[in-house]
N, C-alpha and C positions, 0 to 999 in steps of 0.2 A: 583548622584549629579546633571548633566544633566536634569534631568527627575524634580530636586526641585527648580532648578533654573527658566525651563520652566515654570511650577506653579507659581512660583512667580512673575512672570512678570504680574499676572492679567488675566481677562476674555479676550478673542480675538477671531474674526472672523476669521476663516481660511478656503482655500481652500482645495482643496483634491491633492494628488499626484498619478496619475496614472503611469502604465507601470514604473516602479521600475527598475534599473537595477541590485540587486539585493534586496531578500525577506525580509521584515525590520525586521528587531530581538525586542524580546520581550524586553516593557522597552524602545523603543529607543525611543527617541520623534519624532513628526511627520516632516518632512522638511530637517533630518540629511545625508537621502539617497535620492541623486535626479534622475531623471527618463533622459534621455536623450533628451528629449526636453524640461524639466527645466534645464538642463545645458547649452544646445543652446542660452534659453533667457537670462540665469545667464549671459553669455557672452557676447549679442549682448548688455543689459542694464547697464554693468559694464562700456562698453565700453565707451558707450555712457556718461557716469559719468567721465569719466578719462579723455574723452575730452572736459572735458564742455559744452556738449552740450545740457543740461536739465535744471539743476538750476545755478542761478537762474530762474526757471520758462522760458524758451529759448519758443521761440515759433516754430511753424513749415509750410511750405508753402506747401499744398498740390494740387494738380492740380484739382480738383474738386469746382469750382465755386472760383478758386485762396483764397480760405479762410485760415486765420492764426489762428491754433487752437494753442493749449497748457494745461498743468496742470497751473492751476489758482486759487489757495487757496479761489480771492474772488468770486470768482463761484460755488466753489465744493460744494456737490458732483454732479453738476451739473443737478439736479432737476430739469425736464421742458424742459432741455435742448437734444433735439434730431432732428436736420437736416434730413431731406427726403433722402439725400445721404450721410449718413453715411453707411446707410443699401450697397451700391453700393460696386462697387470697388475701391478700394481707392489708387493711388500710388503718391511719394514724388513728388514734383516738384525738381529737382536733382539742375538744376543751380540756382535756386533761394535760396536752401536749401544750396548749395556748396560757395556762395556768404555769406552766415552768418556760415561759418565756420564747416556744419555738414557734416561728413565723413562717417557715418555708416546709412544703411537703409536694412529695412527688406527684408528679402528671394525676391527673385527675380520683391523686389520693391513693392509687394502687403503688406499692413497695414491689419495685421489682426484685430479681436474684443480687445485682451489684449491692441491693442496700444492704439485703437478707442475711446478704453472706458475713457484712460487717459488727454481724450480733452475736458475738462470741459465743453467749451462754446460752443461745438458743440455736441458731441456726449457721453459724462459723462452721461447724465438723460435718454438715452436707455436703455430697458429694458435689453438685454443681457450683461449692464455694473453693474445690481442687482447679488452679491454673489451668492444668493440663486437662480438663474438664472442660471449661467453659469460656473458650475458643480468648483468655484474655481477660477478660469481663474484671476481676480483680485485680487487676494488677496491668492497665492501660501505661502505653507508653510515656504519657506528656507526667508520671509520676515523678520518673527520673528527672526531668526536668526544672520540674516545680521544686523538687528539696537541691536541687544544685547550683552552689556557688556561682559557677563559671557557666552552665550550657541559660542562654534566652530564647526568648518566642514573642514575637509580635503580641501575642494572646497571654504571657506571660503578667501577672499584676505584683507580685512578691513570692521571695522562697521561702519555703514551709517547711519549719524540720519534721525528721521521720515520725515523731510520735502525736505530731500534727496530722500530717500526713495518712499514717495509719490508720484514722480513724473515717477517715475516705472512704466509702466501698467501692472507688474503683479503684486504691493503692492496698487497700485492706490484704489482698491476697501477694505482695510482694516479698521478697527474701527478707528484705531489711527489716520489714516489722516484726518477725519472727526476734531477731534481735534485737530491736527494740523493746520488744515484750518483755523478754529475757533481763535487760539490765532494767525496765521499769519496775519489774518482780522482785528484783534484789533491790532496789531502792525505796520500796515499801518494808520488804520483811526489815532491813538493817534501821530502817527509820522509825518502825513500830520498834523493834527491838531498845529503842533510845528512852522511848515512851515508859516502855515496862520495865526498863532496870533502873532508872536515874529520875523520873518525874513519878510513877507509882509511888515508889517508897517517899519521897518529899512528901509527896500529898496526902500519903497514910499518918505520917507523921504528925499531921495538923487535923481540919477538921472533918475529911470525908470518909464514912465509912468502907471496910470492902468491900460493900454491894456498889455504893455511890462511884467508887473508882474504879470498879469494874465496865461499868458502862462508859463513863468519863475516858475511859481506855479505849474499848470500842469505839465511840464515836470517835475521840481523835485520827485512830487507823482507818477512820471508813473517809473520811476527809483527807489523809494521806495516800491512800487509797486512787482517792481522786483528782490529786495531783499536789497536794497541797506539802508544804516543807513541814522538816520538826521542831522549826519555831512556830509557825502557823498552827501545825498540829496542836501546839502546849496552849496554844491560845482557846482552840476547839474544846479542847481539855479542858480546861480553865469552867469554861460558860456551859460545857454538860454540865461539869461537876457542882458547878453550883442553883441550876435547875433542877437535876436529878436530890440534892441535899435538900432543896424547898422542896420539893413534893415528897420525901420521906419524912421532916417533920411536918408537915400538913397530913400524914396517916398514907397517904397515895397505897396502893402495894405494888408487889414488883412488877407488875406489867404498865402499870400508868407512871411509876417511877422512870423507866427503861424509855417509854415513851416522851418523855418530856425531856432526859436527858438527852436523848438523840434529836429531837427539834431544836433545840435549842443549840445544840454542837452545828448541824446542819444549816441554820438559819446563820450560826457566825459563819461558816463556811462559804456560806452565796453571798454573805454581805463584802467579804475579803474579795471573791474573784469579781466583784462587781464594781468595786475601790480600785482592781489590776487593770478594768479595762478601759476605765474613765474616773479622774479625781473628782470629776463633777457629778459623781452620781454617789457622795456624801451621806448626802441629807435623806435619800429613798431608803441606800443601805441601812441607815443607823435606822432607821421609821420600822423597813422590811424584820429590819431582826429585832428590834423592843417588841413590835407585834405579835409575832411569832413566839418568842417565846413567853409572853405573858401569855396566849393563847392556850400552849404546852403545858402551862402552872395551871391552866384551869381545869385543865386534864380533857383538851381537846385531843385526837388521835394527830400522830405527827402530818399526815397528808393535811387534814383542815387547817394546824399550826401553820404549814408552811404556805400553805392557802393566803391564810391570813394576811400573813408577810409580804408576800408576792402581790394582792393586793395595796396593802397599805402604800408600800414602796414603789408602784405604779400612778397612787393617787399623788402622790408627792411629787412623782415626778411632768405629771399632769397639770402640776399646779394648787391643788387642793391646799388647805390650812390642815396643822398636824392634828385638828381636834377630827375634820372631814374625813380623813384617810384612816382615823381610828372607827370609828364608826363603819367606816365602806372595809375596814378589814374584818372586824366581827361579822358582816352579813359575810364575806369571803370565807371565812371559818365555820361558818353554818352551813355553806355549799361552796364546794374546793372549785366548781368550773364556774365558777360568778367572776366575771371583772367588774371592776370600778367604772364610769363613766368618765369621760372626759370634763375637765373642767369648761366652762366658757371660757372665751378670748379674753371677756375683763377680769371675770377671774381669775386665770394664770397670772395676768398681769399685775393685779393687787398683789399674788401673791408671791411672785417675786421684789416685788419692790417690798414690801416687808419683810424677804430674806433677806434684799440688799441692807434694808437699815437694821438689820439684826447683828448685820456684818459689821459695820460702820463704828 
């Protein structure tokens, strides 16, 4: 039944599975027995999924020319795309990575080719990120597995659809993300295109200038972009536009305007996917993004703004009082790789129980 169900899933690119731990039985399909270091990456990329730290599309700061790579549907499969240092060695920038909420990083900090391969805009159109290249490596059996309905595995935890998946570097290099890309492409352009015929003109109509809705525009596409709908979008829209409109009457000029617009789009944007992945993370979001963008209005650079936020929204969640987490985000805004300190035990604990009677 296994074996008809694999078949039916269609023709698929697959890699090979070496070093087996044990011999695969006849009939088994291929990806059902993993080898011990497909379990390793089973683990390090499940992880990385459980904490959100991939999709939407999350980018990543690597210390190699400070560049922000990522899986980018509208890049893939990054053709063309191959940096002189990707070939090099490559390790996370830790505080810069730890400041946008990423916990897990590879064996002893070195990024091998499977991750490499998964950074569209840089290092996707290397040759060694070609299937037929690198003996498998992008595009590992237990892929098929993991996004299918019908095939399981003892090792199996939950199915992941493909633009989940995609962003894997070991499913990174399979058929299906290719088309995946493809409709995530047209799901951006047709969704910006919403933005710029039908919410542009409303909003020119009332108070935003064309500079102020230019950006307002931007930022929503770069949140749609990043997985976000075109009511979310309108929302993103919404809170540029009206950051970018305070820092043009306060004199701002176009680059500290354009700046505070996009912090502020961006900060409703993490505070939205952070509401998608738990209701109880409320009060850090709403903290994360007042921070942020009052930050932006003071015409902090958007990295510190979102510094800020990501601090604030930490200490909240910590336990801190809202007046401590403003304070611990100002130092966060002064230096983007500053975290917050943990609150003490009686501390969180006062300070839930004065959320509780706020609630009451």
């Amino acid at each position: 039944m296994l074996a008809v169900a694999l078949a039916a899933l269609g023709p698929h690119k697959v890699g090979t599975t070496t070093g087996r731990l044990h011999p695969k039985p006849e009939g088994m399909p291929e990806g059902l027995d993993l080898s011990p270091a497909d379990l390793k990456a089973l683990d390090y990329w499940t992880k990385r999924t459980d904490d959100n730290e991939l999709h939407p599309f999350k980018d990543i700061i690597v210390k190699t020319n400070l560049a922000l790579v990522s899986y980018d549907p509208l890049l893939y499969p990054g053709v063309g795309q191959c940096a002189k240092w990707c070939y090099g060695e490559i390790h996370i920038d830790m505080d810069a990575a730890g400041a946008r909420n990423r916990h897990h990083y590879p064996a002893s900090d070195i990024v091998d080719w499977t991750e490499k391969c998964s950074w569209d805009g840089m290092c996707g159109g290397c040759p060694q990120c070609e299937v037929d290249n690198n003996n498998g490596i992008t595009c590992v059996a237990f892929c098929q597995i993991l996004t299918s309905d019908s095939l399981t595995a003892p090792w199996k935890q939950q199915t992941l659809n493909w633009t989940t998946a995609c962003a894997w570097g070991p499913c990174h290099g399979c058929d299906e993300c290719s088309a995946t890309a493809k409709a995530e492409s047209q799901r951006v352009e047709d969704a910006c295109k919403k933005i710029a015929t039908k919410v542009n003109p409303i909003a020119l109509e009332h108070d935003p200038s064309t500079k102020t809705a230019e950006i307002a525009y931007k930022a929503s596409c770069a949140a749609i972009a990043d997985g976000a709908s075109v009511e979310q979008g309108v929302v993103v829209y919404t809170a540029a536009a009206a950051a970018a409109s305070a820092g043009e009457l306060a004199g701002f000029n176009d680059a500290d305007m354009a700046a505070s617009g996009h912090a502020a789009g961006t900060a409703t944007w993490t505070s939205w996917k952070a509401l998608q992945k738990s209701s109880d993370d409320l009060a850090p979001a709403i903290a994360g993004a007042k921070t942020s963008a009052v930050q932006s209005l003071k015409g902090m650079p958007p990295e510190n703004a979102l510094a800020a936020g990501s601090v604030a929204a930490a200490a909240i969640a910590n336990g801190h009082t809202p007046e401590e987490a403003r304070a611990l985000g100002e130092k966060g805004a002064a230096k983007p790789s500053w975290h917050a300190p943990e609150a003490s035990p009686a501390e969180t604990a006062a300070a839930r129980r004065l959320r509780g009677h706020r609630s009451e």
